[in-house]
N, C-alpha and C positions, 0 to 999 in steps of 0.2 A: 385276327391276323391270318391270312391267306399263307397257306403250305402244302407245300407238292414235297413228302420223304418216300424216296428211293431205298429199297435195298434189297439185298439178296445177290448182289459182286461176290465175287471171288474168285480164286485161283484153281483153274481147273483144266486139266487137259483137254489136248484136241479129240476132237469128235465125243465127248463129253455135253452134257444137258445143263440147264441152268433156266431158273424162271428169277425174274426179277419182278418184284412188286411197286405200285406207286401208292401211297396211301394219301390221300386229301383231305384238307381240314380247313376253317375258315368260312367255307360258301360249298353251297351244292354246285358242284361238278355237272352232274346229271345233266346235265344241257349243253353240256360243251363238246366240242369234238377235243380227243386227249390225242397225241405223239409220245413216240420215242424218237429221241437222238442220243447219237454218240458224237465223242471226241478224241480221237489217239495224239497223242507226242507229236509235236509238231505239225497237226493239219486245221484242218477248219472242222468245227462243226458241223455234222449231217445227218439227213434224215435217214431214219430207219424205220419205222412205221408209224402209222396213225389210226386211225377206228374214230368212228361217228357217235353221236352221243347215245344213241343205241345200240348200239354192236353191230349193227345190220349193214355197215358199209366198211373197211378197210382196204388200207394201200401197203403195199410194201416198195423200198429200193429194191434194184434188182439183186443188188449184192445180198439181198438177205433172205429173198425169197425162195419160198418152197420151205426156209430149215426156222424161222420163228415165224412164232404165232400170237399174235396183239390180241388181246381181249377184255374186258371190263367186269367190276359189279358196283352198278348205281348203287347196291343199298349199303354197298359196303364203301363208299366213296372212294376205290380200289382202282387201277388198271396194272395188267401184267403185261410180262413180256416174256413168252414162252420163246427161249433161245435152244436149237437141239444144233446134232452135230457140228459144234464149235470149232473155229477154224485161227488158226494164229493170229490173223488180219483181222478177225474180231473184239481183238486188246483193244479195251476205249475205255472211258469215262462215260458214263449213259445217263442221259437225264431222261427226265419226262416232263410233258408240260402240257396247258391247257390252253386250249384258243375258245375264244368266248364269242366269238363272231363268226366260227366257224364249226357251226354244229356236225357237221359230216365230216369234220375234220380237215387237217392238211397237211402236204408235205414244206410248205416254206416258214422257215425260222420267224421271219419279222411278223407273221399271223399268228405266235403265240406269247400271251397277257403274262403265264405265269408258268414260272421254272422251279423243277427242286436243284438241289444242292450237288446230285450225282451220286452215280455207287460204279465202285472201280471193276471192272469187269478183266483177267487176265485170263490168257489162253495159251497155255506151254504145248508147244512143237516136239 
């Protein structure tokens, strides 16, 4: 069975660091281009970055650019989410997921197979 577990949320103040992990199990990953999204209270769904099934290509939102850093390890069937200077407007729910047809990755929702469960990300002002 196919699983994408999140974690490393928590409750941290602003301008505060935090990396979040994706850990995958079921099928090698390694081929796929991986994302991150979030979710806060009352919005939609969004992207926040992506990375290629090699590392060698990533995109970021602008809102997040410049202060996290997307990264992977194939052998560890892992992708992170290096988040620094944490900003209130950063409270979400954050998953990660896999697009399997999109090996360079992407930023659109409906291009990714498979989602974890989320890990809660909070950021006190």
């Amino acid at each position: 069975q196919v699983q994408l577990v999140e974690s490393g949320g928590r409750l941290v103040p602003a301008g505060d660091s935090l990396r979040l992990s994706c850990a995958a199990s079921g099928r090698a990953f390694g081929s796929d281009g991986m994302g991150w999204f979030r979710q806060a209270p009352g919005k939609e769904r969004e992207f926040v970055a992506t990375i290629s099934w090699n590392g060698g290509v990533t995109t970021y939102a602008d809102s997040v650019k410049g202060r996290f850093t997307i990264s992977r390890n194939n052998g560890k069937n892992t992708v992170y989410l290096q988040m620094n200077s944490l900003k209130s407007e950063d409270t979400a729910v954050y998953y990660c997921a896999a697009a399997t047809s999109y090996r360079n990755g992407t930023p659109y929702i409906a291009q990714y197979d498979y989602w974890g469960q989320g890990t809660q990300v909070t950021v006190s002002s």
